[in-house]
C-alpha positions in Angstrom: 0.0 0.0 0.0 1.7 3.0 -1.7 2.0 6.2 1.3 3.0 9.6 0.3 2.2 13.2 0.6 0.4 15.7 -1.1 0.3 19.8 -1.2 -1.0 22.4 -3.6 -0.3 25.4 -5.7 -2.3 26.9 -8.0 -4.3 30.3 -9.4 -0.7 30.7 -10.8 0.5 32.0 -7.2 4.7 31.9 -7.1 4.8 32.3 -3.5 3.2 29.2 -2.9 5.1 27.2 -5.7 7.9 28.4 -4.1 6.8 27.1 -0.8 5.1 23.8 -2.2 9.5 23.5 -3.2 10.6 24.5 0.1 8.2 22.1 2.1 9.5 18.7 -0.4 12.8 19.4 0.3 12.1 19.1 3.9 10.3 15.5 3.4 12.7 14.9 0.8 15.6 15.0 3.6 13.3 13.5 6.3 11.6 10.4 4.3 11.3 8.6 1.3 7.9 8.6 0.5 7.0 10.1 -2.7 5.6 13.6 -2.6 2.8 14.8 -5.2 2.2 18.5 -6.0 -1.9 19.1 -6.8 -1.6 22.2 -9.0 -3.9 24.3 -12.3 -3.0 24.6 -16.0 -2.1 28.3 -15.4 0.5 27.4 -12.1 3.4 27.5 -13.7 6.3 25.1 -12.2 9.4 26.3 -12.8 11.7 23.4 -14.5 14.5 23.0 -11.8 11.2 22.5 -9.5 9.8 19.2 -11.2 12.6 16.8 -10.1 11.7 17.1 -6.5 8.4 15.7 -7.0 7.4 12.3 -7.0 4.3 13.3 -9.4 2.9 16.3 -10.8 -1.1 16.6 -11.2 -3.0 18.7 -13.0 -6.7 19.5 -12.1 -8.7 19.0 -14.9 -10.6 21.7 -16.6 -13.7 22.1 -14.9 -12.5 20.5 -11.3 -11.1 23.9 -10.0 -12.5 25.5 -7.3 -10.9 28.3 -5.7 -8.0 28.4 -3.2 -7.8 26.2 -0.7 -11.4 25.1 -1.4 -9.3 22.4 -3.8 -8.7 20.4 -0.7 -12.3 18.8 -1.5 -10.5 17.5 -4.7 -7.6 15.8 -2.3 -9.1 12.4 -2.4 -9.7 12.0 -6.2 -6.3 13.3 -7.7 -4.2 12.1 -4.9 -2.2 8.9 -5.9 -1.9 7.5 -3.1 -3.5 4.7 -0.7 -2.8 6.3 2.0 -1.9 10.1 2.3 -1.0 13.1 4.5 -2.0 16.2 2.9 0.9 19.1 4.1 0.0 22.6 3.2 2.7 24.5 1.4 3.4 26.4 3.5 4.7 24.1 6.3 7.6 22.1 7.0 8.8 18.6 8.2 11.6 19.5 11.0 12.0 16.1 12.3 12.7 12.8 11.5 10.3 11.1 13.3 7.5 11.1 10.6 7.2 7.2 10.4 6.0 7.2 14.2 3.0 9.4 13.0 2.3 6.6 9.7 2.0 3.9 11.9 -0.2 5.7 14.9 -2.5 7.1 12.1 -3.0 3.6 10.1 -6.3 3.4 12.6 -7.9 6.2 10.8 -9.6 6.3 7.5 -10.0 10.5 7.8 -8.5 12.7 10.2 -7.0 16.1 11.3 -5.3 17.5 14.5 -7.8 19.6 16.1 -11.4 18.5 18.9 -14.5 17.4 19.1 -16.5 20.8 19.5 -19.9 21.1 20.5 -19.8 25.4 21.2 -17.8 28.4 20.8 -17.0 30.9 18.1 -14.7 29.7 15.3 -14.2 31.7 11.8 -16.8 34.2 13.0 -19.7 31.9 13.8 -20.9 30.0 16.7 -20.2 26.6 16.4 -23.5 25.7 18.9 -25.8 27.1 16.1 -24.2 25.6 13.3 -24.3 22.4 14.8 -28.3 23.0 15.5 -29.0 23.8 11.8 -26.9 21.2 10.2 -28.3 18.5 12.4 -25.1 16.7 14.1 -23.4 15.8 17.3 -20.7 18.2 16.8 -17.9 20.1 14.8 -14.1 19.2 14.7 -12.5 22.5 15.0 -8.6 22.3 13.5 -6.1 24.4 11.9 -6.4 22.8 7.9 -2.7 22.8 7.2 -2.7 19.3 7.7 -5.3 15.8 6.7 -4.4 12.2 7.1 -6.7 10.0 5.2 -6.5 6.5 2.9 -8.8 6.0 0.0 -11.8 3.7 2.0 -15.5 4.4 1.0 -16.2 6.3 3.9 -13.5 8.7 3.0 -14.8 9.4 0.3 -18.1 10.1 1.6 -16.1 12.7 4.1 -14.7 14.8 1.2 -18.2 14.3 -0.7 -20.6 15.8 2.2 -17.8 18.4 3.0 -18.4 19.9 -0.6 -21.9 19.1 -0.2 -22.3 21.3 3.0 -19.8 24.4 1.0 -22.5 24.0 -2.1 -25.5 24.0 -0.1 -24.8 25.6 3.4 -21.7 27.9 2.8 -22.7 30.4 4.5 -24.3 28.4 7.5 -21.0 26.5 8.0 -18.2 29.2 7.0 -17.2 32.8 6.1 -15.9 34.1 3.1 -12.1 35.3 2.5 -11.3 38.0 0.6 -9.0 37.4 -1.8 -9.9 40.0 -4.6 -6.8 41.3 -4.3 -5.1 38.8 -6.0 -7.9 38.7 -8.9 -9.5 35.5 -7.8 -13.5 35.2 -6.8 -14.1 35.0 -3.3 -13.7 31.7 -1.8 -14.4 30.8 1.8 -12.5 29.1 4.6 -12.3 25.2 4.0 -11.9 24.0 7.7 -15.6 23.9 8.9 -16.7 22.5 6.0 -14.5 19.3 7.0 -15.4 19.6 10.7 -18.9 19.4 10.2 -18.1 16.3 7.5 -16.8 15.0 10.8 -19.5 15.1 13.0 -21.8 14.1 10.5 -19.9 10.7 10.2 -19.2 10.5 13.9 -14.9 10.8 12.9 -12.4 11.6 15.4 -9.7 13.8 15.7 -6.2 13.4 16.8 -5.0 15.8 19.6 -2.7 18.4 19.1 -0.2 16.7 21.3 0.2 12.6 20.3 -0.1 10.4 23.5 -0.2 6.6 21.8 2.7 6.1 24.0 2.9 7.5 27.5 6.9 8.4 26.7 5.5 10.1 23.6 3.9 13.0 23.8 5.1 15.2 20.9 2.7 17.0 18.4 2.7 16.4 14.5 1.9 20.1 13.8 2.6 23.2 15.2 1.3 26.0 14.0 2.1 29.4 15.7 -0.7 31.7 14.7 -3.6 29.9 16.3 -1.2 27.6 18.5 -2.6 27.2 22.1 0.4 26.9 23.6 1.9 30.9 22.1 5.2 29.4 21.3 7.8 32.1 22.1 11.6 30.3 21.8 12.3 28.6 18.3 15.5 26.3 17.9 14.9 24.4 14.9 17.3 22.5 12.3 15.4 20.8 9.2 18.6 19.4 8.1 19.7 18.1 11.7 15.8 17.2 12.1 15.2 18.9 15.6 12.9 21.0 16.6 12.1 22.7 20.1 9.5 25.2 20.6 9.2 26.7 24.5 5.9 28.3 25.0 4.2 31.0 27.3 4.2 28.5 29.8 7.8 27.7 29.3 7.1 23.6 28.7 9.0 22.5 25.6 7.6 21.0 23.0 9.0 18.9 19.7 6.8 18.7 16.9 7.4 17.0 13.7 5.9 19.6 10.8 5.5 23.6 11.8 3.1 25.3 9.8 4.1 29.0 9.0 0.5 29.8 8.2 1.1 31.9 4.9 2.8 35.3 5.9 5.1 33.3 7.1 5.2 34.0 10.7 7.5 33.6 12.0 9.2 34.8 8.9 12.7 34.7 10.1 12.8 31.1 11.2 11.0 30.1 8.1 13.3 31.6 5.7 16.4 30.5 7.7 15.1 26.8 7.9 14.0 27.6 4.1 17.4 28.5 2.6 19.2 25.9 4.6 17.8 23.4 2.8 18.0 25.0 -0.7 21.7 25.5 -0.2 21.8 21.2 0.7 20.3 21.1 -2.7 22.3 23.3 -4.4 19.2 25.7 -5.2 18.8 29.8 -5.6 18.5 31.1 -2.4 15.3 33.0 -1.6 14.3 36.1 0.7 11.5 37.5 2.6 9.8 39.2 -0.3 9.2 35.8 -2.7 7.2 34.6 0.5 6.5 37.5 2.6 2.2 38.9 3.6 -0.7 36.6 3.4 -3.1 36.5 0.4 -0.6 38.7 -1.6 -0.5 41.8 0.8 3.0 42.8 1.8 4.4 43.1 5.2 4.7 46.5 6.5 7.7 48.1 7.5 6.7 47.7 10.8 6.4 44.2 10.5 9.5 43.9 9.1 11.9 45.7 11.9 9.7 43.5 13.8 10.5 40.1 12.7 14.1 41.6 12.6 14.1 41.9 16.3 12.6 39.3 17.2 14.6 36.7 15.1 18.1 38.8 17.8 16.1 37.7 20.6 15.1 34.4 19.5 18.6 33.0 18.6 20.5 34.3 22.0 17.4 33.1 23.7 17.9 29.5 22.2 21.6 29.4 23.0 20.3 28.0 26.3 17.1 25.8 25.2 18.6 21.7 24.8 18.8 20.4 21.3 16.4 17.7 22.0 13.1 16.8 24.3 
């Protein structure tokens, strides 16, 4: 049974195929699994780009929805029997993924996130959406990251998640503006999935792994709407470690960080970034190829900001051990 991963770039968007490279290098130096990228007919993929995919797919005319709305397409184009969809702009920092295969081969759909029965989330209150739709509850989750194989009621789970975005969009979610970019307006994918979830009675996995009591180490990380406020960074793709020390000053190791488009923080993503484009032997990039989120630029502000912050950070990890 063939494994491997999946991301996507398309609406023609360079920052992300530059990012969709940046995160296979990472699994490429991690894993040998075989890493598809999901892209359009307009994306274009630069040639020095193509060798570090496993397989490059094309949605077919008429497919395309908008954004990251394509992530209902995940289980018809993806190749594999069994698949971890990483968005693009993320990166595998450990070596530990094969841990995460075998915990997950359990699951026929997942994500990292909980079973929520109230609460806002994107602007609406979870308790009333759950009341209208007619389920048990909602899986809230950040979408940067899906585990699922290719069973029937996998299937069903990216069917009634495009279902509920065709016929209940603006019950489940709220739209993004992306006009700026000249793209329609597309809306946030996650509910759609988390109310896929409940609807099927499908679990979640928690956003820190306990299937052994001596590991308790999260898959993904993700710093904008992390719990945990992660404010110490000492990360090495190409050593594969990773240690994150939160507001509560517990350390914590997790195998992918998401850098949640902007990237924030920008400093360790474009260090970790070029690191492993000079492994490679590839152009080095800077902040402005992957800087602002949905195509707005970082201020000035923002900027000096990550700046100061990237000082602090690396005296600050001088004293944080390698390892957990």
């Amino acid at each position: 049974m063939e494994e491997g991963y999946i991301t996507i770039a398309t609406n023609n968007n360079s920052k992300y195929v530059e990012m969709a490279l940046n995160l296979a290098l990472s699994i490429k130096n991690k894993d040998k699994r075989p890493i598809c990228l999901l892209t359009d007919n307009i994306t274009e993929i630069p040639q020095g780009y193509k060798r570090y995919f496993n397989y490059i797919i094309t949605i077919a005319p008429g497919d395309e929805i908008v954004g990251t709305l394509n992530k209902f397409l995940l289980f018809k184009y993806s190749p594999f029997q069994r698949t971890m969809y990483i968005d693009a702009d993320s990166l595998m920092v450990k070596n530990d993924i094969s841990f995460f295969w075998n915990a997950l081969s359990g699951y026929n759909f997942t994500v990292v996130g909980g079973e929520c029965r109230k609460g806002p989330w994107y602007g609406k209150e979870m308790k009333e959406i759950i009341a209208k739709i007619g389920i048990p509850y909602m899986v809230a989750f950040t979408g940067a990251f899906i585990y699922f194989d290719k069973a029937e009621i996998t299937a069903k789970v990216f069917e009634k998640a495009y279902e509920y975005y065709k016929n209940h969009k603006d019950t489940v979610s709220v739209p993004v503006d992306c006009g700026r970019l000249g793209r329609k307006e597309q809306y946030s994918d996650e509910p759609f999935f988390g109310v896929a979830m409940g609807f099927y009675n499908l679990k979640p996995i928690p956003d820190v792994f306990q299937f052994k009591p001596q590991i308790r180490q999260p898959i993904l990380s993700s710093d904008k709407f992390s719990r945990f406020k992660y404010k110490i960074y000492k990360v090495d793709c190409l050593k594969g470690s990773c240690v994150l020390v939160g507001e509560d000053w517990h350390r914590r190791s997790p195998t992918i960080l998401h850098f949640y488009g902007e990237p924030e923080p920008s400093y360790i993503y474009i260090r970790e970034a070029n690191r492993l484009r000079r492994h490679y032997g590839l152009p080095m990039i800077d902040i402005r190829q992957v800087q602002g989120n949905y195509g707005k630029p970082n201020s000035l502000f923002e900027v000096l900001k990550s700046r100061f912050r990237a000082v602090i950070n690396s005296f600050l990890a001088m004293f944080i051990p390698r390892d957990i």
